[in-house]
N, C-alpha and C positions, 0 to 999 in steps of 0.2 A: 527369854529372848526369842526362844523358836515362836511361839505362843504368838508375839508383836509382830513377826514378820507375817506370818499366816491370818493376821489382823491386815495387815497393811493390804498385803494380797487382796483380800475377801474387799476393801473399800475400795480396791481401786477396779477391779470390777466391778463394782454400784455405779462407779461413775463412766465404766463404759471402757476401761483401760488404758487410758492416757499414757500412764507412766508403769508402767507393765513392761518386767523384765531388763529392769537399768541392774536391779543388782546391788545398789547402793547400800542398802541394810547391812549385806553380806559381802563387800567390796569387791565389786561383780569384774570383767574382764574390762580396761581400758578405762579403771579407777584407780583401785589399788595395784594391779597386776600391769607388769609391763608388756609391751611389743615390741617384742626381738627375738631372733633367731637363736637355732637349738646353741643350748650354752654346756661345760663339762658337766658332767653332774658330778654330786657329790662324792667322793671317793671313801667310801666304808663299805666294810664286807658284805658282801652280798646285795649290793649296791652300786656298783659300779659303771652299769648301764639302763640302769629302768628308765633314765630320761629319753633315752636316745631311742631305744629299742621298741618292738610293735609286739607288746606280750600280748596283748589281748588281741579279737580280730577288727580289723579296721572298718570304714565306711567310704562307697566312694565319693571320691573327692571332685571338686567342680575349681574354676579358675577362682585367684581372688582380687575384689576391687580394689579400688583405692585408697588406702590408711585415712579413717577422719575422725578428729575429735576423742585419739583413744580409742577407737572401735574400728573393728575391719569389717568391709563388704563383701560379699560372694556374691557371685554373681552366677546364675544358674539360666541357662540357656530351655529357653520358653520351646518344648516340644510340638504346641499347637499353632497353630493360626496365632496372631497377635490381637489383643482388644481391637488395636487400632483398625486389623480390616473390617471390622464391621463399622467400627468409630472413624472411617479416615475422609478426609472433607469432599473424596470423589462419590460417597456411599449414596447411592439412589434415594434411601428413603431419608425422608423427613416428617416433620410434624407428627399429630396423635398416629398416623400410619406407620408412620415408621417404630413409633413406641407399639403396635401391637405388634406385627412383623418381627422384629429382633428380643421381645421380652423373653422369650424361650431360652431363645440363645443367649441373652445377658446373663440370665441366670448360668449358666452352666458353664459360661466366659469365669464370671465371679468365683461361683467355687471352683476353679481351678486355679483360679489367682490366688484365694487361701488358703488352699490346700498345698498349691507352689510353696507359697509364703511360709507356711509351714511346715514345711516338707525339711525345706532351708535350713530351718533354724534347729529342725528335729537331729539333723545332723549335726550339726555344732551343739547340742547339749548330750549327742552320745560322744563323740568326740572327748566333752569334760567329764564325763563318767569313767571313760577308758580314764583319763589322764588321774583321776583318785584311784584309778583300782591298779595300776601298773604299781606303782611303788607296796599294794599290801602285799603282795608274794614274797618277795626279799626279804619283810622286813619279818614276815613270817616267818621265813627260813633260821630268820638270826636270832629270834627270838627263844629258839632252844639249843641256842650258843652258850660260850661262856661270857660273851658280850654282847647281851642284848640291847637295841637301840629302845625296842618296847617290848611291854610285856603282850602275852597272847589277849590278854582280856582288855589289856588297852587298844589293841587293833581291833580286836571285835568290837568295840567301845564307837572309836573313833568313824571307821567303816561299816557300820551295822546298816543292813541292807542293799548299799550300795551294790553288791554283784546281781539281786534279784532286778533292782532297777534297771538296770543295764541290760539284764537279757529281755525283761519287758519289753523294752523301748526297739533294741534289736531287732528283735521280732517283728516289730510293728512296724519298724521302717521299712524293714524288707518284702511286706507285704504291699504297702503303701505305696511304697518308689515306684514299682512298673506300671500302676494303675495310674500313678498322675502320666508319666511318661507314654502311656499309651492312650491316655485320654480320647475318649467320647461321649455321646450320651447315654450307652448305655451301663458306666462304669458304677459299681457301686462297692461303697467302704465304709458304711454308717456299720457294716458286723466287728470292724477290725477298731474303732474307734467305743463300739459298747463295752467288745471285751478288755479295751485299754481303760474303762470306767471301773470295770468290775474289779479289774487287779489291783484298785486302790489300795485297798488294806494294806497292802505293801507300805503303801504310801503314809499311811496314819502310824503304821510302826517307825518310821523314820523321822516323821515329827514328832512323836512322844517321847525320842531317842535324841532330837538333835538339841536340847541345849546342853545334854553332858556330855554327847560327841563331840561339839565347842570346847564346853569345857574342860575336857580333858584332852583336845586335842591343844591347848594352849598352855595347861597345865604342862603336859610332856615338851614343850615347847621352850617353854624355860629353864626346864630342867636337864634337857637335852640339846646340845647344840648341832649335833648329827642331824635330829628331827628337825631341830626347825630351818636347816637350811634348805631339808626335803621340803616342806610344808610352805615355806616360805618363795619357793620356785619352781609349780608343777607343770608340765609342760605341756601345751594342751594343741594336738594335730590342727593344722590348717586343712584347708580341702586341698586335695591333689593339685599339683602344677600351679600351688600358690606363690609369691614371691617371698611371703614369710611363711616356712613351713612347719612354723611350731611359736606359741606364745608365752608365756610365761605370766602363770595365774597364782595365787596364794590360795592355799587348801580351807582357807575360810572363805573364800570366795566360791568356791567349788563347792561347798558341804550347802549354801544357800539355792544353790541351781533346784535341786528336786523342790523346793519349797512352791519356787518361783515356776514352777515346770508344770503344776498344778491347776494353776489359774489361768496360765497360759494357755492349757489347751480347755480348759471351761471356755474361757474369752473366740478360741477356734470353736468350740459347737455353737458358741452362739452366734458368730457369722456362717459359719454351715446354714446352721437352720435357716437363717433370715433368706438365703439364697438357695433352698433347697424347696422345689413345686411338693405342696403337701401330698399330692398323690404317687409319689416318689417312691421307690423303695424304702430308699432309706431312711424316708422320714422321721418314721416311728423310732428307728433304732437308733437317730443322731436324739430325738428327744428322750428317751430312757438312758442314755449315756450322759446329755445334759442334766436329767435328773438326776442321777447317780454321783456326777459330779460336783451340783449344788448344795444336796446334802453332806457330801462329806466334809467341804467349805465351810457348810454352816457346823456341824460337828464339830469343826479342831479351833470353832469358834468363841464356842459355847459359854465357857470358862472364862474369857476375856473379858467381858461386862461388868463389873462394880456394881453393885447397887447398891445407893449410897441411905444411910437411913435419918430422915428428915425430921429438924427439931422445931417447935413452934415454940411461940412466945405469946405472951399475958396480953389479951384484948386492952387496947389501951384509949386516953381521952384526943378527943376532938382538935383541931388550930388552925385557925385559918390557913386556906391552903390559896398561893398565889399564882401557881405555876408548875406544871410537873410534864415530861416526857422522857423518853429513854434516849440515852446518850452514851455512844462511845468510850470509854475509859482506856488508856493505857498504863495498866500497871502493872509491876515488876517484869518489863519489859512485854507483855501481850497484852489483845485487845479483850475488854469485860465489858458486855451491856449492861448500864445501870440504868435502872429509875429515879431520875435528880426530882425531889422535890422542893420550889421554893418555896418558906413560908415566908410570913409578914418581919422575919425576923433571922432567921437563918435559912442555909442552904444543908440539904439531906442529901448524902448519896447514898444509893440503898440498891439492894437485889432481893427480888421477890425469891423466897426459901420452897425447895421443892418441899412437899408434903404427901403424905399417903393419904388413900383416900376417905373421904368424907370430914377430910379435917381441914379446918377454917387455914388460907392461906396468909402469909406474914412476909413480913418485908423485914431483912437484917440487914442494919445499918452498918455502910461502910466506912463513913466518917460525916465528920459535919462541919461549918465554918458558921459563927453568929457574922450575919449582914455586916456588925459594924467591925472585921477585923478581915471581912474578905476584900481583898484589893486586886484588879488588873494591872498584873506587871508592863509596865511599856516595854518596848521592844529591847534597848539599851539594856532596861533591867533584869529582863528575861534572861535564867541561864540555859545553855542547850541542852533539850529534851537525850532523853535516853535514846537509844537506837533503837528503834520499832520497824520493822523488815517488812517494805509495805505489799501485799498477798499478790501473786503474781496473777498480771492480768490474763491470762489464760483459763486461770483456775478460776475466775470470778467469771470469766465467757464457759468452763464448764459447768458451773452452777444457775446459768440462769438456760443457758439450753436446758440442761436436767427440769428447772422449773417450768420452761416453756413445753417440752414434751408432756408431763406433770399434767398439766392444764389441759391439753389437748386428751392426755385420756379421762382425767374427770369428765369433759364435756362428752365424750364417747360412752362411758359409762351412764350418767342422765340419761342423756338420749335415749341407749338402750334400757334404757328403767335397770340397771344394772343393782348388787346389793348394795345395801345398805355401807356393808363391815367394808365393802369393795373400797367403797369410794370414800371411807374415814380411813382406811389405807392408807390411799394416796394420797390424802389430804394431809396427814400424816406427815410422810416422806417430802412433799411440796413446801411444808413448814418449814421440816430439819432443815432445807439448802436455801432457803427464802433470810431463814435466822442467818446462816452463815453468810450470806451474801451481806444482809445488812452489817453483820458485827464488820467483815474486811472491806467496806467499801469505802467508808469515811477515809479523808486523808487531809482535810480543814483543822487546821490548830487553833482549839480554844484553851487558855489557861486560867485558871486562877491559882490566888495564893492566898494562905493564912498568914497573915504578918505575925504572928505567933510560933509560926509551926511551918511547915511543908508545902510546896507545889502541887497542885493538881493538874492533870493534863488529860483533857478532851478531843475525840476525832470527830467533826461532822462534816457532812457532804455539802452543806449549802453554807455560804456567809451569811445568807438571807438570818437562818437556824442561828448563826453566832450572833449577831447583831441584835436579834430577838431575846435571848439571854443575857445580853451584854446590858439592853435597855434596860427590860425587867427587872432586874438586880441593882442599876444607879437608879431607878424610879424611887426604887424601897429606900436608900441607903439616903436620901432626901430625909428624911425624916430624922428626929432625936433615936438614934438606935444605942444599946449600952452593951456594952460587949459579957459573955455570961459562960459560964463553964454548966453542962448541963450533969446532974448527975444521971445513976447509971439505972435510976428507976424512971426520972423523968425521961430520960432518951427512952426508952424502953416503949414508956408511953406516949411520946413522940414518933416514934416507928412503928408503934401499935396502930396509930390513928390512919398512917397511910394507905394502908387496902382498901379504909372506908371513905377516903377523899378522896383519892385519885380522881382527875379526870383522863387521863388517857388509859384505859382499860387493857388495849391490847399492842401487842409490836406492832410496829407499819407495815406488814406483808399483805399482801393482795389474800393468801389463805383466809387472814380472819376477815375479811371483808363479806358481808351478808351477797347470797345470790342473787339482789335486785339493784347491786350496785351497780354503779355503772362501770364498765369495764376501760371507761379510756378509749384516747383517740389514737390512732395508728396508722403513720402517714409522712405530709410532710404540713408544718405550718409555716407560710410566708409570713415575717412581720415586717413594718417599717417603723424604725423609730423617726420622728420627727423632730420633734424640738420639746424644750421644758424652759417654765418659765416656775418666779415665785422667789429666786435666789438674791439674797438681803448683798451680798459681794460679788465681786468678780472674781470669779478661778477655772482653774482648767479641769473641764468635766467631761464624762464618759460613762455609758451606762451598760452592764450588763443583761441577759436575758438566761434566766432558769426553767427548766419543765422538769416536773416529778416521772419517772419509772422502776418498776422494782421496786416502787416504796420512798426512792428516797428522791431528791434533786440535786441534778444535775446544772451545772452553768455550760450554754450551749454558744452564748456567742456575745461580741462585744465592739461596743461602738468606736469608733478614733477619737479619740481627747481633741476637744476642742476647748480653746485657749481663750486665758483671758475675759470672759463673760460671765454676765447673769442671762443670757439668754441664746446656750445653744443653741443652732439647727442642723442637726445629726443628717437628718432625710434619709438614711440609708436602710436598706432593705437586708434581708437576712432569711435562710432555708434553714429550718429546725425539723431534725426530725427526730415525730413522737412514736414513743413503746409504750402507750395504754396510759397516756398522757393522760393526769384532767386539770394542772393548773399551770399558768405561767406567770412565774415573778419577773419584775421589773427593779433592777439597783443603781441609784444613781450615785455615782463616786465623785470626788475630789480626788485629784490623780498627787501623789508623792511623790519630788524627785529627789528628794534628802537621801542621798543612800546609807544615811549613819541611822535612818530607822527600819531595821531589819529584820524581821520576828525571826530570831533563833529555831524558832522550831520547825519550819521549812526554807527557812534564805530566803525569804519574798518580802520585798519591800509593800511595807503598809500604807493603802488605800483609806481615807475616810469614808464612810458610807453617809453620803449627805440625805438620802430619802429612800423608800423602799415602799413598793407593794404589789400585789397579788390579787388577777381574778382567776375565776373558774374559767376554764373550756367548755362551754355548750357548746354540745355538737348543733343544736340547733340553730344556734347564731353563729358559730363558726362554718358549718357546712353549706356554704352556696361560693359562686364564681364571683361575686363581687367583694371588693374590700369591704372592711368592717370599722371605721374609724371610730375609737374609743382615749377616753382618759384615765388615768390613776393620779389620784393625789397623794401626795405622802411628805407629811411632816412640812406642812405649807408648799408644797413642790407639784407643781403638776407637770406631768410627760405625754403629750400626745403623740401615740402610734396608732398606726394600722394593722388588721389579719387579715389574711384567708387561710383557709388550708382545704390540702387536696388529700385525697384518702389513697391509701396505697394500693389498692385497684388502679386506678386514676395513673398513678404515680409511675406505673409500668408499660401503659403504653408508650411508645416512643414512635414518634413521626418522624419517618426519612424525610430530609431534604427535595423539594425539587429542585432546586438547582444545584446539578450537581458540579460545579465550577466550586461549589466551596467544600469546604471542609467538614462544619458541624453536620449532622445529620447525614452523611454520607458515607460509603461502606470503609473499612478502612484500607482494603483491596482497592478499591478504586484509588483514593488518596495516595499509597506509599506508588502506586504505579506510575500515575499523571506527574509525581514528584519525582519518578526514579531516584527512590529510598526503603528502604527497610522498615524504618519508622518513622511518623507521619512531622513532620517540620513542627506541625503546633507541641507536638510531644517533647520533642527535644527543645525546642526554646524555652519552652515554659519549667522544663526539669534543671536545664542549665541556668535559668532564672534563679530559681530556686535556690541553687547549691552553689550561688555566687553570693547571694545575699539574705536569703530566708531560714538557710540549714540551723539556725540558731534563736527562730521565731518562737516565743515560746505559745504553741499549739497551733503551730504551723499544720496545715490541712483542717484540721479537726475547727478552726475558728474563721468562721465566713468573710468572706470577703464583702465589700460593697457592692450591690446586685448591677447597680445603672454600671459602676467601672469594671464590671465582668463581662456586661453587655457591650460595652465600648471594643474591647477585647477581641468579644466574640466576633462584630461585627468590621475589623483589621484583620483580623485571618483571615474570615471570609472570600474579604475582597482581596488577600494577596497583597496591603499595602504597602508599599517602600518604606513607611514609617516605622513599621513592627517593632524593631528592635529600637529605637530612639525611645517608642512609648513602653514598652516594657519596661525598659530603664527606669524611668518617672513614676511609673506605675506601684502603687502601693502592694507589698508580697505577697497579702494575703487576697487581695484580687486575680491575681496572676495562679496562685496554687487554686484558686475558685475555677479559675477559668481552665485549667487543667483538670477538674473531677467532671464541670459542664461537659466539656469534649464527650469526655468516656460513657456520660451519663446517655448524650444524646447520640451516640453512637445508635443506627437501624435495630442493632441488634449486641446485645452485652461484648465485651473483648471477648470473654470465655466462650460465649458462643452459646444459643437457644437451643439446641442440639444434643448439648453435649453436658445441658446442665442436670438431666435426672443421672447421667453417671457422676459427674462429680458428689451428688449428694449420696448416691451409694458409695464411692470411694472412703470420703471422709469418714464416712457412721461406721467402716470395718474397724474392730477393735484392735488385729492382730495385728504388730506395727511393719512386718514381713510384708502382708497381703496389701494395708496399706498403699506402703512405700511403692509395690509395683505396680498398683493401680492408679495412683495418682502419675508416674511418669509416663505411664501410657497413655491418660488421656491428656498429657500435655502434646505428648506426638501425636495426637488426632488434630492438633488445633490448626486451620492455614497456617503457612509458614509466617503471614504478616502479620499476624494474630501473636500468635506465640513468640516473634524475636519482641513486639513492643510490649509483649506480658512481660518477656523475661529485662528489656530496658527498664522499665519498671519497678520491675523485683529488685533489681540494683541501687536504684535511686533510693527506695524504700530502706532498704538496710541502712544505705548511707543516714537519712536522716535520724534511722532510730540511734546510730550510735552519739549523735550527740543529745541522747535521752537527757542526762544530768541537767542540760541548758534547757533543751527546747519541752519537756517533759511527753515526748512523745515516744511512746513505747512502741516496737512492734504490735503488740495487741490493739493499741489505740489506731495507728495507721491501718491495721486491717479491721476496723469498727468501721471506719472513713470509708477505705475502698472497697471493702467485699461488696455489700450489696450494689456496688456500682456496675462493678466488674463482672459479675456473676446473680442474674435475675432471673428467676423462671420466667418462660413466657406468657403472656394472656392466658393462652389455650392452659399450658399447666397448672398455673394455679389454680383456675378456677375449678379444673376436673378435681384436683386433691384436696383443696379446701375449700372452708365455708364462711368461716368469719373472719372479719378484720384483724383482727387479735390473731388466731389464727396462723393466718399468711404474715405477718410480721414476725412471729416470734417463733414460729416453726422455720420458718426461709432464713432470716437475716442471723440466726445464730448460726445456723451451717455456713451461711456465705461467710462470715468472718472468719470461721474456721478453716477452709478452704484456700482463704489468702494466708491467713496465719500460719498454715503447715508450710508452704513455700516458701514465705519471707523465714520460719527457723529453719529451713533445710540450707545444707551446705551447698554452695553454689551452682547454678542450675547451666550447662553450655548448651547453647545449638548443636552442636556439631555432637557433644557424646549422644542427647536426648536420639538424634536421628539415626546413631549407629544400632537403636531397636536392642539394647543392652538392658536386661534388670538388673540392678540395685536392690539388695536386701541388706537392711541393719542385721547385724549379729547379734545386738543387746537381745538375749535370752534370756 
């Protein structure tokens, strides 16, 4: 158990620390453990006040925030200047001048703010030290009674180390505390942080100790009901002049603290370092500490890895092969990559068998269905899929930032002709999270069944992908097929033949892609669908639009159903934007309003796909200012649309308005003023629009509006028309949510502000979620006040609509996909000083920007009014 958690640890520093210090493994404080005030304690001899009383020495104490979510905040009073004066909107400098000017001092702003951050939490994890060590003396005492509650070598057992830990940490706070609180620049603590590396060994004797500390403290647990009401109620000091001045935590929660206290402060040197000028004192000594500390990491690591040992199987005969890629599986409830192959006659599911090296690789068959007994269940007949818990979107926005940084130092390494071993590294590790992206991104239910036997259940990203499968398999199933039980030599050599037929060689990740591929467009593409003609009936029809990124596609946007014809005309126009885009499909539907045909396995009523197809994106023919008018045929069907697209250079400029009488392109100072408002008239209509009628759209924001009736929109604000609200009303919802991201988009300069956006990108990339937390409310308080009340209107609305996720399938994560990069753009001058290529500046930028909105819309509710009382907020999860 100890082993898994110091595993869990070490991965979540890979990824940067997201989820660092919840505690959950170990039912950390404000899970398992309550909040409330000091309670009797238990009344056995020698025992009679350990809860209550201050046997050990204390730490001082700071006020406490506000109770949220199970966890409490402290709140520690900022000894220096605040970010905000260098950050506050009256600050002289701007532009590259001001980024040379203040970079000194950013720096040394930031490690204070981490060192704050951590300062914080370092007290509340002595805090839970004291509260395991207060009950061993007692219990010591009794134990050479005639009634003991334990024996001596079960408290040595249970407590093994815990007192060295304790005077460690002691020690180190007490050296630490003056020097944040006296802060300058010529402070230095990179000696007090090496020898806090050095004392490890402390630390390895505790994890080689804590799963029988566990378990023996569980064991005494049941057998004792003295202990475990001890164990089960330890009482752990608030800061001084808290309103709860003591909490009540379970001693299995407390025994996982040092675990987690380890990583914790790795996760603090590596924001040290990142904000510490290499010619620093400290430099050296925060990286020999960081060394010291990674090693040990990897150390209580070591052990954890299985290596598993790989069996091959007998080279087998040749079959015609019809059709094969990797697909999704969900079985016994989690997702498995397989490689389905179809032949002229059955379908293979299979997984390529790892092997050692130099041995020929093999494919193990993981079941198979003969063509003539596989059948697609209709929807009716479909029973509901098992529960599959789809990967939260956050964690798929940490894995492609992980990839998108990935990419960025392969291209650094090239450049610098770096090694060889370097960059199969990385190449490496860009895989690992490329595979994981692809396994958790599908969320498309394909099914088939064996009318003989069992359900199979498929995840893919694109209907395009299911339709293609779905054809493929009734093409064959045309023919006299005879249904056939394979025996266990012929399978054998059926699975044998696949390595040598395959045509898809390798996953869909950008990693295996050779270096003269192209890398994709990165931007935005305007399309227009026009009309389609070719249809033999008249029905109500409606076409989607897909672009591939990460490997897989995406469906980006969708036309209104038009009724009744063989000859739609859509004309409407749509902003797609691509992440290293190179193809766009085209789907045209028959719309379903039978609600009794329901595919069980997501509640969505099934669409016909009446045609379908796919070109490439040449940048060559896509990259100029004029449209691009083109056709796709598909399945006698043809759709004429239009492109262009603009490259995400392009895409950041933004033209203020000259007239400034109107709204768009105007500052939003000037707007909430001329309106005597807070926040700007088009923001509030268009969000009450929304949450009168749209809050239940399903991909509401994320699904474009009609471009001309955005423009109609846009061009009624403008002018201030008396009709506004009459044509709102009428107005289709998702032109209306269009014409609320336009606003923001064409705003002079982002909400967040050109300014203030290289801090938000240091804010977010801190690992420590302490230093975090008071970096980002700080630069909320830099932002105008008209800036920040209609960020924070906003942030409101945003919640609102994620909670009707279930209907509208709009997650936080997805609404911060939508708005980040809206809201928060580097400037011209920025990007171009930091990057170089397209790719680049997409996937470097828009990962943090979503990130950025994402941390806000999960933070518990944001006020004007506390933001401005210049208050930090720290999480306590340690």
């Amino acid at each position: 158990m100890g082993y898994d958690l110091c595993h869990r640890g070490e991965r979540i520093l890979e990824r940067g620390g997201g989820l660092l210090g919840s505690g959950d493994a170990g039912g950390g404080v404000g899970t398992r453990g309550k909040v409330e005030g000091p309670q009797p304690a238990p009344s056995i001899a020698g025992l009679s006040s350990w809860g209550q009383e201050d046997k050990v020495r204390g730490v001082a104490g700071r006020p406490l925030g506000q109770e949220s979510h199970g966890h409490f905040h402290p709140v520690i009073s900022d000894p220096t200047p605040p970010l905000s004066s260098y950050m506050s909107s009256s600050s002289t400098f701007s532009g590259p001048c001001y980024a040379l000017q203040v970079e000194a001092g950013k720096g040394l702003e930031m490690r204070k703010l981490v060192l704050s951050g951590f300062l914080a939490s370092e007290e509340i994890y002595i805090n839970q030290l004291e509260a395991l060590l207060l009950p061993m003396k007692p219990l010591k005492a009794t134990a050479t009674t005639s009634q003991p509650v334990l024996t001596i070598q079960q408290i040595e057992t249970i407590f093994y180390k815990i007192q060295d830990i304790y005077e460690i940490h002691k020690e180190f706070y007490d050296n630490l505390c003056p020097k944040v609180q006296q802060w300058d620049s010529q402070v230095t603590m990179g000696h007090l942080f090496q020898k806090l590396a050095s004392q490890l060994g402390v630390y390895k004797a505790f994890v080689d100790n804590y799963k029988v500390a566990l378990e023996t403290a569980e064991k005494c647990s049941q057998s004792n009901n003295q202990f475990q009401k001890i164990s089960e109620e330890l009482k752990v000091k608030g800061p001084k002049d808290s309103r709860d001045s003591h909490t009540s935590v379970t001693m299995e929660a407390l025994l996982y603290k040092p675990i987690d206290r380890v990583t914790r402060s790795t996760l603090v040197l590596h924001d040290l370092l990142k904000h510490t000028p290499v010619d620093h004192p400290d430099y050296p000594l925060l990286q020999d500490a960081l060394r010291i500390s990674q090693n040990f990491l990897s150390s209580i690591n070591e052990d954890i890895d299985p290596r598993r040992t790989a069996v091959t199987t007998p080279k087998g005969e040749t079959r015609q092969l019809v059709k094969d890629g990797f697909l999704v599986e969900v079985s016994e409830g989690s997702r498995k990559l397989r490689h389905v192959f179809l032949f002229t006659d059955v379908l293979l599911c299979a997984k390529l068998k790892k092997t050692s090296a130099g041995k020929h690789q093999q494919y193990d068959c993981k079941w198979y269905i003969p063509l003539a007994d596989l059948v697609f269940p209709s929807p009716e007949e479909s029973e509901a899929s098992p529960q599959v818990h789809p990967f939260p979107d956050h964690e798929l926005e940490d894995m492609k930032m992980k990839i998108s940084a990935l990419k960025s130092e392969i291209q650094k390494e090239k450049a610098n002709k770096g090694q060889s071993r370097a960059i199969e590294r990385l190449k490496k590790k860009m895989f690992e999270n490329e595979f994981l992206l692809l396994l958790n991104s599908p969320t498309i239910p394909f099914r088939i069944h064996n009318r003989n036997g069992k359900s199979y259940l498929f995840l893919l990203s694109s209907d395009y992908e299911r339709s293609e499968w779905r054809e493929a398999i009734q093409k064959l199933q045309k023919k006299d097929l005879q249904a056939f039980v394979l025996s266990s030599v012929e399978l054998q050599v059926l699975t044998g033949s696949c390595f040598k037929l395959r045509t898809v060689h390798n996953i869909p990740v950008t990693s295996n892609k050779d270096d003269d591929e192209s890398p994709g467009l990165y931007g935005f593409l305007h399309v227009i669908v026009h009309s389609a003609k070719g249809f033999k009936q008249s029905a109500n029809l409606y076409c989607t639009l897909e672009v591939d990124s990460f490997g897989y596609f995406v469906s980006k946007a969708k036309t209104r159903v038009f009724r009744d014809t063989t000859e739609p005309k859509w004309d409407e126009e749509f902003e797609i934007e691509l992440e290293g885009s190179q193809s766009l499909r085209i789907l045209c539907y028959e719309k379903c309003y039978d609600k009794t045909k329901v595919n069980k396995d997501n509640n969505e009523i099934v669409d016909k796909i009446m045609g379908k197809g796919q070109i490439q994106l040449d940048p060559q023919t896509v990259e100029t200012k004029n449209w691009h008018t083109d056709v796709i045929e598909m399945n006698g069907i043809k759709v004429e649309f239009s492109m262009k697209f603009t490259s995400r250079d392009m895409s950041l400029k933004r033209t203020p308005s000259k007239k400034q009488s109107g709204v768009f392109g105007v500052k939003i100072s000037v707007v909430t003023k001329r309106e005597r408002s807070k926040v700007p008239y088009i923001v509030r209509q268009c969000v009450e629009e929304v949450e009168k009628r749209g809050i239940e759209e399903v991909g509401i924001y994320r699904i474009s509006g009609v471009a001309t009736d955005i423009q109609a929109l846009k061009a009624v604000f403008d002018a201030n028309n008396k009709d506004i609200l009459l044509m709102l009303s009428d107005m289709d919802i998702n032109a209306i949510a269009g014409t609320l991201k336009l606003y923001f988009r064409e705003l002079p300069e982002p909400l967040l502000t050109d300014r203030l956006y290289p801090a938000f990108m240091e804010g977010i990339a801190l690992s420590d979620p302490a230093a975090k937390e008071n970096c980002m409310m700080h630069l909320l308080r830099s932002l105008p006040d008209p800036n920040l009340i209609t960020f924070l209107f906003l942030l409101e609305h945003l919640k609102r609509v994620a909670e009707k996720e279930p209907v509208n399938k709009m997650s936080l994560h997805n609404l911060a996909t939508v708005f980040g990069p809206t809201l928060l753009r580097p400037s011209e001058v920025e990007s171009k000083a930091h990057l170089t290529s397209a790719a680049d500046i997409w996937s470097h930028d828009v990962m943090a920007q979503v990130q950025v909105l994402l941390y806000y819309l999960q933070h518990p509710p944001i006020s004007f009014a506390e933001l401005k009382r210049n208050t930090l907020y720290f999480s306590t999860d340690v």
